[in-house]
C-alpha positions as CSV (number, residue, x, y, z in Angstrom):
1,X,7.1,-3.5,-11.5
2,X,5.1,-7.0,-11.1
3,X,5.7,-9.1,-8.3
4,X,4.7,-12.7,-7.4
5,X,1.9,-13.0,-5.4
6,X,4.1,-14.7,-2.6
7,X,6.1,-12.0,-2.2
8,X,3.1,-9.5,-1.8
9,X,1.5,-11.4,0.7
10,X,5.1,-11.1,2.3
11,X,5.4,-7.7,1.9
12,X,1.7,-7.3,3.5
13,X,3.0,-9.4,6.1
14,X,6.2,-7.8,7.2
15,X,5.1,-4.0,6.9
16,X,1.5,-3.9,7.6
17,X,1.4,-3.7,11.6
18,X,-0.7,-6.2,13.5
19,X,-4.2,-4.3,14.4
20,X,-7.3,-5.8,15.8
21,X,-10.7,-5.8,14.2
22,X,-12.0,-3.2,16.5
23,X,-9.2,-1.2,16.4
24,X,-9.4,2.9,15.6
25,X,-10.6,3.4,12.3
26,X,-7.5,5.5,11.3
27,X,-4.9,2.7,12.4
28,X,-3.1,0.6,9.9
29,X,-4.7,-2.7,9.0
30,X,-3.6,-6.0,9.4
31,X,-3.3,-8.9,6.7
32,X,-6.1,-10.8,7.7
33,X,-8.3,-7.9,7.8
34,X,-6.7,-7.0,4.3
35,X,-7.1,-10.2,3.5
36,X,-11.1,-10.4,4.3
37,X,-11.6,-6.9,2.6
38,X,-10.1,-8.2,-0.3
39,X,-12.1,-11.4,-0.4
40,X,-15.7,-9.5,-0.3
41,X,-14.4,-7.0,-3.1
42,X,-13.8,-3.9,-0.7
43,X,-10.7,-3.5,-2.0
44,X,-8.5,-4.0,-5.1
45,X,-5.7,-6.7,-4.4
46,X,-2.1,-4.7,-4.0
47,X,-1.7,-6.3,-7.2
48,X,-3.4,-4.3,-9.5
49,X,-2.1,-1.3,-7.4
50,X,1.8,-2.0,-8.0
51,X,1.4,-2.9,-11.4
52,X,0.8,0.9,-11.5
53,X,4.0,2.0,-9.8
54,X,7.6,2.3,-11.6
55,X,10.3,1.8,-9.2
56,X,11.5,-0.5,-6.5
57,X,8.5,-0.5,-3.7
58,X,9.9,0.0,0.0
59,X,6.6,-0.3,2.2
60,X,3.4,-0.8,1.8
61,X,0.4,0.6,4.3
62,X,-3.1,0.1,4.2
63,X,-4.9,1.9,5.8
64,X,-8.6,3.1,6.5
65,X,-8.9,7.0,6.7
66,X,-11.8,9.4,6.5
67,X,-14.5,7.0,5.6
68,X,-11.7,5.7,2.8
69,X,-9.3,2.3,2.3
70,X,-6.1,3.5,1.4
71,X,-3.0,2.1,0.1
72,X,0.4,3.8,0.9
73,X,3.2,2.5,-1.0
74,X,7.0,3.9,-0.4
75,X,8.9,3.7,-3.7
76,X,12.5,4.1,-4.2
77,X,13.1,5.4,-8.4
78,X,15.6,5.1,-10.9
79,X,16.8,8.5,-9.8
80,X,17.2,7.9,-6.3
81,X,14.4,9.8,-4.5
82,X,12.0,8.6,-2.7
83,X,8.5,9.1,-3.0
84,X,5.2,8.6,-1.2
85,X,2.1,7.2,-3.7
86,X,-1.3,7.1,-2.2
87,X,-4.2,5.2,-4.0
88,X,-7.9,4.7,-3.2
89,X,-7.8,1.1,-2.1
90,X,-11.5,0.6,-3.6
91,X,-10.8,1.8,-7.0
92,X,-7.2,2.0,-7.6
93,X,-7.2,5.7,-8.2
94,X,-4.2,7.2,-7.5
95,X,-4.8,10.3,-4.8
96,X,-1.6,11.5,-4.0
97,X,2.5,12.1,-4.5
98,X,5.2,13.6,-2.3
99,X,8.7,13.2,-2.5
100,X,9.6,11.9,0.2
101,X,14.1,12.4,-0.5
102,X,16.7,12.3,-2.7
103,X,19.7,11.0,-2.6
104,X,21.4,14.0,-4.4
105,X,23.0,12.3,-6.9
């Protein structure tokens, strides 16, 4: 699933929760910071992240854990569950999958 850049920087926007530059390293990060990171090469754009995802995305986190920038990405599939898709922000490599629901259908 590709999506304008517009609407990426939205999503980063709306979903990513306002954090300060000196805030704990295992809080959420903010667009700007996500912004800079991105800028200096730190981390992939979210682009090259959801182009490896199938399904409709529902958020998108990024956060910095254990020494690590990670992306967490929410994505409603074709079946109706839910999941939870970690990837190494740095790299792109995916690190982790839960289901997250199902709708049971």
């Amino acid at each position: 699933m590709k999506l304008p850049g517009a609407v990426l920087a939205l999503i980063l926007l709306l979903v990513v929760p306002a954090a300060s530059l000196l805030a704990d390293p295992e809080d959420e990060l903010d667009q700007e910071v996500a912004r800079r990171l991105m800028e200096k090469g730190v981390i992939l754009p979210l682009q090259r992240i959801v182009e490896k995802v199938e399904g409709h995305i529902l958020e998108v986190e990024l956060e910095y854990e254990y020494g690590h920038y990670l992306y967490e990405l929410e994505i409603l599939q074709a079946d109706g569950t839910v999941v939870e898709r970690i990837f190494d922000a740095t790299t792109g490599e995916p690190l982790e999958r839960e289901e997250l629901e199902s709708c049971g259908c």
